[in-house]
GUZA-280301 format. One line per 10 residues: number of its first residue (from 1); for each residue x, y, z of C-alpha. Coordinates in Angstrom, 3 decimals. Example, Ala and Ser with C-alpha at 12.3 -4.5 7.8 and 13.67 -1.06 7.14 Angstrom:
! residues 2
1	12.300/-4.500/7.800  13.670/-1.060/7.140
***
This chain:
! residues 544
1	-37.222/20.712/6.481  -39.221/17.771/8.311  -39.648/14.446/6.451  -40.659/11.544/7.624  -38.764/8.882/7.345  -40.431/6.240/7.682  -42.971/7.318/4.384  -39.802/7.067/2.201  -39.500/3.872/0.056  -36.319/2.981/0.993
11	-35.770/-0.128/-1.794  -36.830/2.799/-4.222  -34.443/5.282/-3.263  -31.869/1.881/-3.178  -32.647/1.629/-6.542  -32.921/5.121/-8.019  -29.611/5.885/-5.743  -27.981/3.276/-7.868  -28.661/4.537/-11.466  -27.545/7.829/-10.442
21	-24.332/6.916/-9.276  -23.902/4.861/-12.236  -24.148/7.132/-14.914  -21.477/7.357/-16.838  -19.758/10.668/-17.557  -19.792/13.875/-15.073  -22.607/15.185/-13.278  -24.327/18.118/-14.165  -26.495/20.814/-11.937  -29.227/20.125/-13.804
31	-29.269/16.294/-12.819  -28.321/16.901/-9.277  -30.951/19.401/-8.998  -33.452/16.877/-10.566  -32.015/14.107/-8.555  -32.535/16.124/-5.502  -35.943/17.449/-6.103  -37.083/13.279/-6.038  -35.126/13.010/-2.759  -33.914/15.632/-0.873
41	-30.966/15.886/0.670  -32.045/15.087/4.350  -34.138/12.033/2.654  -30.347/10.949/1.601  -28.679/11.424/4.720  -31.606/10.212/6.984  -31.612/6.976/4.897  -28.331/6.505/5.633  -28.735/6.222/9.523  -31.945/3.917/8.814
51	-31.876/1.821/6.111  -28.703/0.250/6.534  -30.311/-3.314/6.259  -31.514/-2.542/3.070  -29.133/-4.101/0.416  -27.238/-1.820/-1.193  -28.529/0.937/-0.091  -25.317/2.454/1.901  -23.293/1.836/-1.698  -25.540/3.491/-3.541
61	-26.606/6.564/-1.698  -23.115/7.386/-0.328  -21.754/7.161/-4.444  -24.764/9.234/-5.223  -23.343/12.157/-2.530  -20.462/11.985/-3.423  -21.326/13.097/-7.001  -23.775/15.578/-6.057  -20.879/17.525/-3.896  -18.922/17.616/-6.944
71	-21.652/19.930/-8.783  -21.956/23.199/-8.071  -25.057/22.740/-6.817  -24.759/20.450/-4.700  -21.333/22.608/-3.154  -23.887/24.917/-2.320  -25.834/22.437/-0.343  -22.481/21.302/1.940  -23.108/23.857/4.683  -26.554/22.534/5.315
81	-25.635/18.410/4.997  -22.662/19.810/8.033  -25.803/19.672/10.393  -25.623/15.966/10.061  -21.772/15.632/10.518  -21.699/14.492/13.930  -23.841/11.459/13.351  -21.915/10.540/10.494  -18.972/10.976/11.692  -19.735/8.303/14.930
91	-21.662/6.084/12.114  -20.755/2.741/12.373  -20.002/2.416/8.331  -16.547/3.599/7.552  -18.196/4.587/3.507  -19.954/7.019/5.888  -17.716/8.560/7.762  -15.873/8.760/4.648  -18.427/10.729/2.988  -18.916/12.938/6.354
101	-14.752/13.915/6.427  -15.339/13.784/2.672  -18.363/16.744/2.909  -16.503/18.700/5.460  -12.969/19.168/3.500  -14.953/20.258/0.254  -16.865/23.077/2.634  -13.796/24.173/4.137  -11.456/24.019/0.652  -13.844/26.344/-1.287
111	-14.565/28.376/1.538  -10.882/29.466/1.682  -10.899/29.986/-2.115  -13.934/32.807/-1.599  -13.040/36.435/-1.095  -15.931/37.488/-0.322  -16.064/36.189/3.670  -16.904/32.700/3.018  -14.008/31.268/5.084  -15.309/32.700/8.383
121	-18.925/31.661/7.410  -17.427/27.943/6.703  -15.585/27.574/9.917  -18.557/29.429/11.392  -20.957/26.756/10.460  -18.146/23.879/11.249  -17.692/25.460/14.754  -21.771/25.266/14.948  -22.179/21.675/14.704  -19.282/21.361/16.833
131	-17.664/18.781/14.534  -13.546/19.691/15.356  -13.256/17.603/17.904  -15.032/14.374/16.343  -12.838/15.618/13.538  -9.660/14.653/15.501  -11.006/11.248/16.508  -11.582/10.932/12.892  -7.635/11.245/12.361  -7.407/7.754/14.411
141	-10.032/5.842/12.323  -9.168/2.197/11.518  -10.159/2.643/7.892  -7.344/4.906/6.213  -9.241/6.775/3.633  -11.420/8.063/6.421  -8.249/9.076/8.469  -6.850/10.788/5.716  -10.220/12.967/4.184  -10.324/13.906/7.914
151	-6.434/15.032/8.292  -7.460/16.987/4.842  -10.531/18.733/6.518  -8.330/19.872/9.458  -5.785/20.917/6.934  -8.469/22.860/5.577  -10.214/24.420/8.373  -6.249/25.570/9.618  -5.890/27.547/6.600  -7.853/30.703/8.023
161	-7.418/32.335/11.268  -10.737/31.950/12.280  -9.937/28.060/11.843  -6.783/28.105/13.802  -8.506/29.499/16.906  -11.311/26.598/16.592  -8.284/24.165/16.581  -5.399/25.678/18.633  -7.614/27.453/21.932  -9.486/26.753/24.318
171	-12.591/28.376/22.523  -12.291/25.339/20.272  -10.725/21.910/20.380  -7.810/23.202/22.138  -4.075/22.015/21.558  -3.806/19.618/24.188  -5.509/17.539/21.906  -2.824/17.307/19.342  -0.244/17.485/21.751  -2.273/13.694/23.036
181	-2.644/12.487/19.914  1.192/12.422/18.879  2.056/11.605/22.382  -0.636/8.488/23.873  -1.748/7.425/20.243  -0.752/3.989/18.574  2.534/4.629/16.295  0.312/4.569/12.816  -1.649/7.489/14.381  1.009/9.443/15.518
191	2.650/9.464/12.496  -0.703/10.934/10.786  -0.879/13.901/13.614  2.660/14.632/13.443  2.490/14.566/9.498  -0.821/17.250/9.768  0.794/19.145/12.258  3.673/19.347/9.492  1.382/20.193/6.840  -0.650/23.117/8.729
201	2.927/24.341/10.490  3.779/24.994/6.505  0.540/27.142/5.783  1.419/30.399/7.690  3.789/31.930/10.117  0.683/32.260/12.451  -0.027/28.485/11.441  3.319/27.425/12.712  3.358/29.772/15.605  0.082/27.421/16.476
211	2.047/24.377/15.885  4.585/25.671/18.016  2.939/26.153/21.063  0.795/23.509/21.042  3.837/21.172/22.789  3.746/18.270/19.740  7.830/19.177/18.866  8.371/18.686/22.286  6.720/15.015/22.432  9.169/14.112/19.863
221	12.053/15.895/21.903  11.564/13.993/24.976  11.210/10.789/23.197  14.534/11.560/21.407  16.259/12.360/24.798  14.608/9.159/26.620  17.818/6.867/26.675  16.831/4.486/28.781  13.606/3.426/26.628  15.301/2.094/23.671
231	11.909/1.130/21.626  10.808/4.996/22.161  14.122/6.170/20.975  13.755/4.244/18.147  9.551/5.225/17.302  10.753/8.773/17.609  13.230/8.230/14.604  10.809/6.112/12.427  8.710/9.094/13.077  11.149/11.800/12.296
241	12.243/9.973/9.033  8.549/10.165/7.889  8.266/13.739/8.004  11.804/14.318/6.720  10.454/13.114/3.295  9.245/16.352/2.425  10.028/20.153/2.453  7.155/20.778/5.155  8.016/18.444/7.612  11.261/19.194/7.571
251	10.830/22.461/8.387  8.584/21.479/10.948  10.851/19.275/12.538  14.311/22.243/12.286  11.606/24.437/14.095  13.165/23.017/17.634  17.004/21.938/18.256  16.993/18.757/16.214  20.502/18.770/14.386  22.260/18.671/17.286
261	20.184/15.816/18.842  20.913/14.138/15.623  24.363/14.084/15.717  24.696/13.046/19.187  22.490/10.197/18.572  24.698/8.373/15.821  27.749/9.177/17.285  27.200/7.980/20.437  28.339/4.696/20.510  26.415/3.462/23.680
271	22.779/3.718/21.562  21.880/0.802/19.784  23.104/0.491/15.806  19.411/0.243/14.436  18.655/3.854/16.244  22.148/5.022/15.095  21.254/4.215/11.465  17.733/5.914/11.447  19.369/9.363/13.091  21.396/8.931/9.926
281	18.769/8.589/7.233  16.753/11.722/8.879  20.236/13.585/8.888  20.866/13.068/5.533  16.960/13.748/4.325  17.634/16.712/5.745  20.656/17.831/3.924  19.185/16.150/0.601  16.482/18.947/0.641  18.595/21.906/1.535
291	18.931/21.994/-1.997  15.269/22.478/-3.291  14.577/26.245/-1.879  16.987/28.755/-0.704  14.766/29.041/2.035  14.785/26.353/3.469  15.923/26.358/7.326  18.593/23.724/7.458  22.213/26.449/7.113  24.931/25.765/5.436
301	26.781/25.378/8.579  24.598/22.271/9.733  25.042/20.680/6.677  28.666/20.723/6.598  28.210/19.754/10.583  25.827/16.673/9.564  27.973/15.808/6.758  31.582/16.033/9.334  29.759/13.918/11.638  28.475/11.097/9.227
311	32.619/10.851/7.972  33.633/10.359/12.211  30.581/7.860/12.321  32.666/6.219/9.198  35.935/6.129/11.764  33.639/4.382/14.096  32.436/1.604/11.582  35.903/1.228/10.672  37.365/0.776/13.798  34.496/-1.741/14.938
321	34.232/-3.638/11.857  36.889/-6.869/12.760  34.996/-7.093/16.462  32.476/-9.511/17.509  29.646/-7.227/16.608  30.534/-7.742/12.782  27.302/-8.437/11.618  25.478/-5.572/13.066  28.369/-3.190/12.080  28.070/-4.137/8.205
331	24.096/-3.541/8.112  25.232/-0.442/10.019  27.661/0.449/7.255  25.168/0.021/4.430  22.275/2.196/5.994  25.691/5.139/6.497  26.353/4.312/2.657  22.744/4.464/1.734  22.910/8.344/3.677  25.372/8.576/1.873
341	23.621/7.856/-1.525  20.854/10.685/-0.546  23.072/13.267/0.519  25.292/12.711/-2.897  22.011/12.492/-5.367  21.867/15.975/-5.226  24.297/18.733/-6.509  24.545/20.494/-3.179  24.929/17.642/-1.207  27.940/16.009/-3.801
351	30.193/18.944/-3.894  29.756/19.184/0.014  30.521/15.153/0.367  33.868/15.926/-2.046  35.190/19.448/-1.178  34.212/19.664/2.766  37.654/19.460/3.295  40.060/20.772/1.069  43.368/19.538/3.032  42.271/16.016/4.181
361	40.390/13.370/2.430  37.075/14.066/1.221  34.050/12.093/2.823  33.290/11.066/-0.679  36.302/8.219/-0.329  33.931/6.124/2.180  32.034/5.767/-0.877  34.661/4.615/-3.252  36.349/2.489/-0.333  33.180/0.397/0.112
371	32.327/-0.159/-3.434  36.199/-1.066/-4.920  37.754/-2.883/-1.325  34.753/-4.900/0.068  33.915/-8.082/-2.090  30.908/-9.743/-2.420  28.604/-8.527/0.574  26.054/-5.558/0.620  28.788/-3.449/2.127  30.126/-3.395/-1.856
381	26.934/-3.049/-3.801  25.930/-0.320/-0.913  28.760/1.214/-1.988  28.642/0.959/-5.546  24.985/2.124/-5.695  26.137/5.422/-3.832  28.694/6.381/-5.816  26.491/6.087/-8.503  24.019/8.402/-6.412  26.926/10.608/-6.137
391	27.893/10.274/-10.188  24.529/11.693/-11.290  22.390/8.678/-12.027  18.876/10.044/-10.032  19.692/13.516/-11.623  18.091/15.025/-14.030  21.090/15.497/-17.156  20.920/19.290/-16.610  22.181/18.952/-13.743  24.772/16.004/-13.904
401	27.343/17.253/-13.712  29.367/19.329/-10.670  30.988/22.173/-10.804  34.914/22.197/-11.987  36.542/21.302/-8.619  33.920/18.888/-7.829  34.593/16.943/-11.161  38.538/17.457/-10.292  37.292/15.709/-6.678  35.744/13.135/-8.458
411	38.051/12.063/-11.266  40.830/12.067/-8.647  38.585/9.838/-6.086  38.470/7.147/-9.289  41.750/6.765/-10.466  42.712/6.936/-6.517  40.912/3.630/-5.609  42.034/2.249/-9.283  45.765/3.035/-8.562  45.579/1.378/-4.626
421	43.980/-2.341/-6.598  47.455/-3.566/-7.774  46.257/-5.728/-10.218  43.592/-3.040/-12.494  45.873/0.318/-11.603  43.350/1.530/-14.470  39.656/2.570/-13.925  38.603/0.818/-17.023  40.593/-2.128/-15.717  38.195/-1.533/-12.669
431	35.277/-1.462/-13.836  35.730/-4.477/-15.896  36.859/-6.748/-12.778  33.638/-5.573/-11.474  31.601/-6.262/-14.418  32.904/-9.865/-14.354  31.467/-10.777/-10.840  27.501/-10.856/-10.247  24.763/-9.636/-11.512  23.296/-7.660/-8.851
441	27.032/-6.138/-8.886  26.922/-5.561/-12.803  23.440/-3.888/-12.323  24.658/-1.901/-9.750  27.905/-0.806/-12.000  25.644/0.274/-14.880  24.189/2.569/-12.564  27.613/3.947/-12.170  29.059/3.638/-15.409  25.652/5.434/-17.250
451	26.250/8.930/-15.498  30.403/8.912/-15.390  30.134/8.756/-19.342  29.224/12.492/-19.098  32.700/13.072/-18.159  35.329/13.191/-20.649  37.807/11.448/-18.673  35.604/8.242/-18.132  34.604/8.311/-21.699  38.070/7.825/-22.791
461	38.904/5.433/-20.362  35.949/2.818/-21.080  35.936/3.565/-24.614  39.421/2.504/-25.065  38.864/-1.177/-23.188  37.843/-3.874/-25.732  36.715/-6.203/-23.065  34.877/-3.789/-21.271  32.703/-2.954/-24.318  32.446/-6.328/-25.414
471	30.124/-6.993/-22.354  28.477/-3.651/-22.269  26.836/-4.759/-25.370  26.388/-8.755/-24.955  22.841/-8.751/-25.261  22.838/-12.205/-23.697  24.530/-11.392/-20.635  21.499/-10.360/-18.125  18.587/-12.412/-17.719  16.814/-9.563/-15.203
481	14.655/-7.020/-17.257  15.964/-4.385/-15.065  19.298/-4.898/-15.740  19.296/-5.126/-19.697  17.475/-1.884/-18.864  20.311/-0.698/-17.657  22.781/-2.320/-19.856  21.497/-0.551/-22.629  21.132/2.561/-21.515  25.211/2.243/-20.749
491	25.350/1.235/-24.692  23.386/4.580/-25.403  25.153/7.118/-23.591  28.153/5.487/-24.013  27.903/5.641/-28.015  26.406/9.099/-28.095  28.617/10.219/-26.370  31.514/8.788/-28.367  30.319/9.170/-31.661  29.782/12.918/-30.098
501	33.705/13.199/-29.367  34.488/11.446/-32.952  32.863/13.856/-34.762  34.605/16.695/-32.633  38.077/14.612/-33.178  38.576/14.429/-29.734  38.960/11.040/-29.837  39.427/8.783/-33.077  36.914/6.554/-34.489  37.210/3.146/-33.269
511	35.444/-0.164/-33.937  34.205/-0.010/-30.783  31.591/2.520/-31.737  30.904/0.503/-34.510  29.751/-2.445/-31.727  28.062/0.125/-29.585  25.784/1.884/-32.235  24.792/-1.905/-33.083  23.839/-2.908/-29.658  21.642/0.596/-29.190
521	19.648/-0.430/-32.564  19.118/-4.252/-31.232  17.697/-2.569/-27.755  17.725/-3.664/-24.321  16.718/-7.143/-24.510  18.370/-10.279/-26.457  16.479/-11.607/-29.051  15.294/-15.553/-29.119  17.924/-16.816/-31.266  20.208/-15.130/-28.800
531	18.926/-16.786/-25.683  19.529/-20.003/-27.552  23.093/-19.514/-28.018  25.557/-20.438/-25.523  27.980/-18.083/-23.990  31.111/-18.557/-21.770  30.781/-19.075/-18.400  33.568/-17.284/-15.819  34.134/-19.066/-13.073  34.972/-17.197/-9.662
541	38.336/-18.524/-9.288  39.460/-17.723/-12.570  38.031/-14.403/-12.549  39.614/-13.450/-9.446
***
């Protein structure tokens, strides 16, 4: 279709662009096909290579597009505005190139959702206008939202075979590319090509085979391997802990020999503590979503390696922790606590961090040594917060609790570290010497206490401490939203489930319930008479 260009009333269009765009509610055929008829579609995208100095004209059209692909009629016109790609795509507006990656992903996603031959016609008419390769470039644009529609149309365009040959041969883009992009690219853009090559080696088996053999595992293996560039090291494990966040990339990343690379990286002392720590956080991702799928790659085996290894690196800490290097060895600690945390928050991972070893200590005790012998540092709350990870408090309450010989594990890890404090020999007694010291400490022991009340053990521990209870529901105690929050939610579970065991007589009622049915109806936060009031003050010294 030939228009000229220059006969189209470009303020006009700016205008008539705008009140498209702007009406309110969802576009219909009928008003992109009227819109359309006024000003076709290569009017549209012509304008937008020539009138860019006419105000708000970009704004306008590109809004006005981007409805118009949402209609079925204007779907049907995608294949045809794909002609125009490689200008927009090289257009110096990023709202254009925007719309361009924006066009091509829509083509490509319905295509694959058409039986009827429409995904070889798509990537036909992508590999016409020879737009893969700009398409790549794309992936490395300065403006994110373009980066990411374009990582989406190469998703897209991967999900056929005919696709996978315009990406992954030398017909097409070839996969030297990728393998140039996640090795020579600036760290923000390798971490969006190794997080697409993630996504398309989870579409098929001939998808991953693609992946595969385009090289881009073995970029991050080298890296990984390179000891004597400590800032690579350490980009390859920022990297592998962003694709360790989900399912695919994890997959992606077992795919090649990466446990055992893992391991040897925090346990070898000679490699710097900040690389140490991030091996740790991708180990434990890893074991975190061995539970999700039955599938999933990571063996039991490698698990119970991972999790061995992480209690040795604990030996290590331990051993280093009075030496010069103090400082760095306690942020060290936290970040193995935190790995820790992830590993415990899931059922899986708990009863492998308390019954890995039947005959010695369970790893679990790292957890409970932290948060009940280290005062006042983040080595404690670290500590306190995993256990609570470990307890149940990110699970959902179907799944709480453990099975019988991991609750035996963990009600004999408790009243362990309560029996070794001289002074509390109780847990109730030890949990109350905690809730007497900071807030960020209380807030971090209501995160504990709220899932142990599940257990019948805890229950009747805390239950039967006056003191204890008489904080749990001081309404004036916390001044941080979060942790009245919290608070209260300790009041709740802590009354239901009391008032549950009353009514069972498996414990007696006590006025205690009586103070904890009154704090749930008052809720979380105190009330203005309450702030007003004064309350005791305990100072450190007498509280220790």
């Amino acid at each position: 279709m030939d228009i000229d260009q220059t006969s189209v009333d470009l303020p006009l269009l700016a205008v008539a662009a705008s009140e498209f765009a702007s009406y309110p509610g969802v576009t219909s055929d009928a008003a992109a096909h009227k819109f359309l008829s006024e000003f076709p579609l290569p009017v549209l995208l012509g304008a937008l290579e020539t009138g860019s100095d006419v105000p708000g004209l970009e704004t306008s059209v590109v809004a006005s597009l981007e409805r118009i692909f949402q209609t079925g009629y204007g779907k049907a016109l995608l294949p045809e505005s794909v002609q125009y790609a490689n200008v927009g795509l090289n257009a110096a507006s990023a709202r254009v190139r925007r719309l361009t990656c924006f066009a091509i992903a829509a083509l490509l996603q319905d295509s694959d959702k058409d039986d009827g031959g429409g995904a070889a016609a798509a990537v036909r008419v992508v590999a016409q206008a020879h737009v893969a390769a700009p398409l790549l470039v794309a992936v490395a644009d300065a403006d994110a939202s373009v980066a990411k529609l374009a990582v989406e149309a190469l998703v897209n365009l991967a999900k056929s075979p005919a696709g996978l040959e315009l990406l992954f041969t030398d017909k097409g883009v070839g996969s030297g590319r990728f393998k140039e992009m996640a090795m020579d690219a600036p760290a923000t853009v390798r971490i969006r090509a190794l997080a697409m090559a993630a996504t398309i080696f989870g579409l098929s088996d001939a998808a991953a085979a693609a992946i595969q053999g385009s090289g881009v595992l073995k970029v991050l293996e080298l890296e990984l391997d390179n000891s004597d560039d400590m800032l690579a090291q350490l980009n390859a494990m920022e990297l592998l802990c962003d694709l360790a966040t989900t399912p695919q990339g994890a997959r992606f990343l077992l795919s090649g020999n990466l446990i055992g690379r893992l391991i040897s990286t925090f346990g070898n002392e000679r490699i710097d503590s900040l690389t140490r720590s991030r091996a740790l956080t991708v180990a434990a991702r890893l074991v975190a979503l061995f539970e999700q799928s039955s599938s999933f790659p990571l063996s039991a085996s490698d698990a119970s390696a991972i999790v061995s290894a992480i209690d040795q690196h604990f030996v290590y800490l331990k051993q280093t922790e009075e030496t010069a290097a103090r400082v760095v060895d306690k942020s060290e600690h936290e970040s193995a606590l935190d790995a820790l945390a992830l590993i415990g928050s899931t059922v899986r991972g708990a009863e492998l961090l308390l019954l890995l070893r039947a005959s010695t200590p369970p790893v679990a005790r790292h957890l409970t040594e932290a948060a009940f012998y280290h005062r006042g540092d983040g080595v404690q709350l670290a500590g306190i917060h995993a256990l609570a990870s470990l307890a149940g408090s990110e699970r959902s309450r179907d799944s709480l609790l453990l099975s019988l010989d991991g609750e035996a594990a963990l009600k004999d890890l408790v009243y362990a570290a309560a029996a070794g404090q001289s002074s509390m020999r109780t847990p109730s007694g030890l949990f109350l010497n905690l809730l007497q010291q900071s807030p960020e400490v209380r807030l971090a022991m209501y995160r504990l206490i709220q899932p142990l009340l599940a257990r019948p053990w805890c229950l009747r521990e805390l239950s039967s401490n006056r003191d204890l209870i008489d904080i749990l529901v001081d309404t004036r105690l916390e001044s941080n939203k979060e942790a009245m929050e919290w608070r209260h939610a300790c009041c709740m579970a802590m009354a239901s489930a009391l008032s549950s065991a009353v009514q069972r007589s498996a414990l007696p009622y006590t006025e205690s319930l009586s103070k904890l049915e009154e704090a749930v109806r008052k809720g979380p936060y105190a009330s203005k008479q309450e702030q007003m009031e004064s309350r005791p003050i305990v100072a450190t010294q007498e509280r220790m």
